[in-house]
N, C-alpha and C positions, 0 to 999 in steps of 0.2 A: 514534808508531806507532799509538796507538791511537788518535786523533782520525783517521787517513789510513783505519781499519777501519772507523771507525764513519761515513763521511762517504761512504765507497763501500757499506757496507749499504744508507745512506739514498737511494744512486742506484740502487741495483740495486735495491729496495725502490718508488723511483718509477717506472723501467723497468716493471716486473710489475705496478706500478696502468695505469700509460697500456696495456699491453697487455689487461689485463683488460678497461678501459675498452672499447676498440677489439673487443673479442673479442665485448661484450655489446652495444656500438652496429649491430654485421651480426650477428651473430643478430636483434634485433631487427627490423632493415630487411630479414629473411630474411622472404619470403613464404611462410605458412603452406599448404602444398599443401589443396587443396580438388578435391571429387568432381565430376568434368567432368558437365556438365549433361545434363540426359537428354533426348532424341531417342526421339519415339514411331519403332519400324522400320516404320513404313507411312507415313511424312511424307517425302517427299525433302526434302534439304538445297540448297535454292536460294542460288547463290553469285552476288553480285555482278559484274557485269561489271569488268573491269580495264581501263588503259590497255591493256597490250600486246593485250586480243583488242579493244577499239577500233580498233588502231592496224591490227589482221591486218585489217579491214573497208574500210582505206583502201588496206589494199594489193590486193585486193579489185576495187578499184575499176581496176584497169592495163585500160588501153583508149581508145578515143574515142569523145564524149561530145558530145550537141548540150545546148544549155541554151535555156531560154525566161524572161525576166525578168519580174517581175508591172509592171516599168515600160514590156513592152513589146517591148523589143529580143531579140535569136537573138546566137548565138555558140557557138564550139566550145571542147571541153575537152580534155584528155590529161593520162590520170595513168599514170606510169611509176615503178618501184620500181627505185634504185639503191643502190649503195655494199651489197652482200653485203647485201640485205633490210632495211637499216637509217634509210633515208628513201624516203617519195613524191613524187614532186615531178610537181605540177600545173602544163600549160601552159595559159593562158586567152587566146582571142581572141574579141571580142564586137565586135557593131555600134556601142554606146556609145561606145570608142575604138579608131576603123577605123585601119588600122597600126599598132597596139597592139596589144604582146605582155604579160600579167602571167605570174607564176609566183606558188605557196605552194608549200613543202617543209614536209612533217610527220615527223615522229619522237617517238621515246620520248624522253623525261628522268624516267631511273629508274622511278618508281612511278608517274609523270605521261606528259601530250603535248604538244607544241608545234606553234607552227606557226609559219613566216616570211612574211610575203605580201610580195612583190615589186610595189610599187603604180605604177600611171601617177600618184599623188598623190607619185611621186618619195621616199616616203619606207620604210621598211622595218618594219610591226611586228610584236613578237611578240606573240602569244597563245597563251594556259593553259589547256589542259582544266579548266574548271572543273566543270562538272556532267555526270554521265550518269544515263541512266534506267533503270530498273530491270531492262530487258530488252539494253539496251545499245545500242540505237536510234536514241536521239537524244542527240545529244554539245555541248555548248556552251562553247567558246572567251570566252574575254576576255582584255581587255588587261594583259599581262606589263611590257612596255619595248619600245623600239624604235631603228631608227638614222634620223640627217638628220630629227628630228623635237626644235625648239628647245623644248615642251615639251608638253604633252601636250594641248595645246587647238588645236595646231597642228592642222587635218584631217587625221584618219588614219582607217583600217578600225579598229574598235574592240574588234569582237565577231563572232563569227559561230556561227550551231545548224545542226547536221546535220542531217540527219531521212533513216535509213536505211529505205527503204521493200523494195525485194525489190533480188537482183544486177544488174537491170538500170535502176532508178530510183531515185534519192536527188535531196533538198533542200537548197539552202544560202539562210539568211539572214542577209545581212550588213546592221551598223551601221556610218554613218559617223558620226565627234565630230568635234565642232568647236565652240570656244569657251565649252567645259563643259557642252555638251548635245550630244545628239543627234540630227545635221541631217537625215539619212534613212537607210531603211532597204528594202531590197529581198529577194525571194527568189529565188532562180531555180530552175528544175525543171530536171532531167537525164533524159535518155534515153539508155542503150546504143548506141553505134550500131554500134561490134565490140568 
């Protein structure tokens, strides 16, 4: 009976170290509060643009649109905001591929934005907001993944930068890959046209 006493002190005795343990392992990894940093009150506090008021800018954009390519060619746009405010989706018809219709849809993902471009290059990619500027302005896309594309040297759209100028003018310039480089690249200009 007494070795059964003495062999359950020694558990209940390890119990009470492993919880000690544990008890001074999160205190430790407790973050010590510290005094929120100070803010002269005649500075505003300038905040970073977000995907989502990037994404308010695309929606924004709902109307038709003529384009001019620096390769030359005209062509019309249409961007329409569906599914309860939660994608855009762009129609493109250009001289470059005459009975050709593309589409891109853009939406939020989470704290990010995407996009799908629907290509006459028959295949589907996605791009990632990657970068925005400090005013929230200009926004640049890159290559995510994509579909019907055997791997990524296959020619696809690769990249593409905004460049929000006022409500009734903005830029896009897109890259095409191809074979691990970058075959060309174009911009084209927008104008309002309702």
């Amino acid at each position: 009976m007494l070795q059964k006493t003495a062999r359950t002190a020694l558990i209940a005795l390890g119990i009470l170290g492993c919880l000690a343990t544990a008890q001074g392992a999160q205190k430790a990894a407790s973050p010590k509060p510290t005094a929120a940093p100070a803010h002269p009150t005649d500075a505003p506090i300038q905040e970073t643009p977000s995907a989502a008021q990037v994404f308010g800018q695309f929606q924004a954009l709902a109307g038709e649109w003529k384009g001019r390519s620096t390769k030359g060619w005209t062509g019309q746009a249409s961007f329409e905001v569906i599914a309860a405010g939660s994608v855009v989706v762009e129609t493109s018809r250009f001289q470059a591929h005459p009975d050709e219709t593309m589409m891109t849809m853009y939406h939020l993902d989470g704290s990010s934005m995407l996009l799908t471009h629907y290509c006459v290059a028959k295949n589907q990619p996605r791009l990632q907001m990657s970068s925005l500027s400090e005013d929230g302005k200009k926004v640049t896309f890159v290559f995510r993944d994509g579909t019907n594309l055997a791997t990524r040297n296959q020619g696809h759209m690769d990249s593409v930068v905004y460049q929000f100028e006022d409500v009734d003018h903005f830029t896009s310039q897109w890259s095409f890959y191809k074979d691990g480089r970058e075959e060309w690249m174009e911009e084209i200009h927008y104008e309002r046209i309702r």
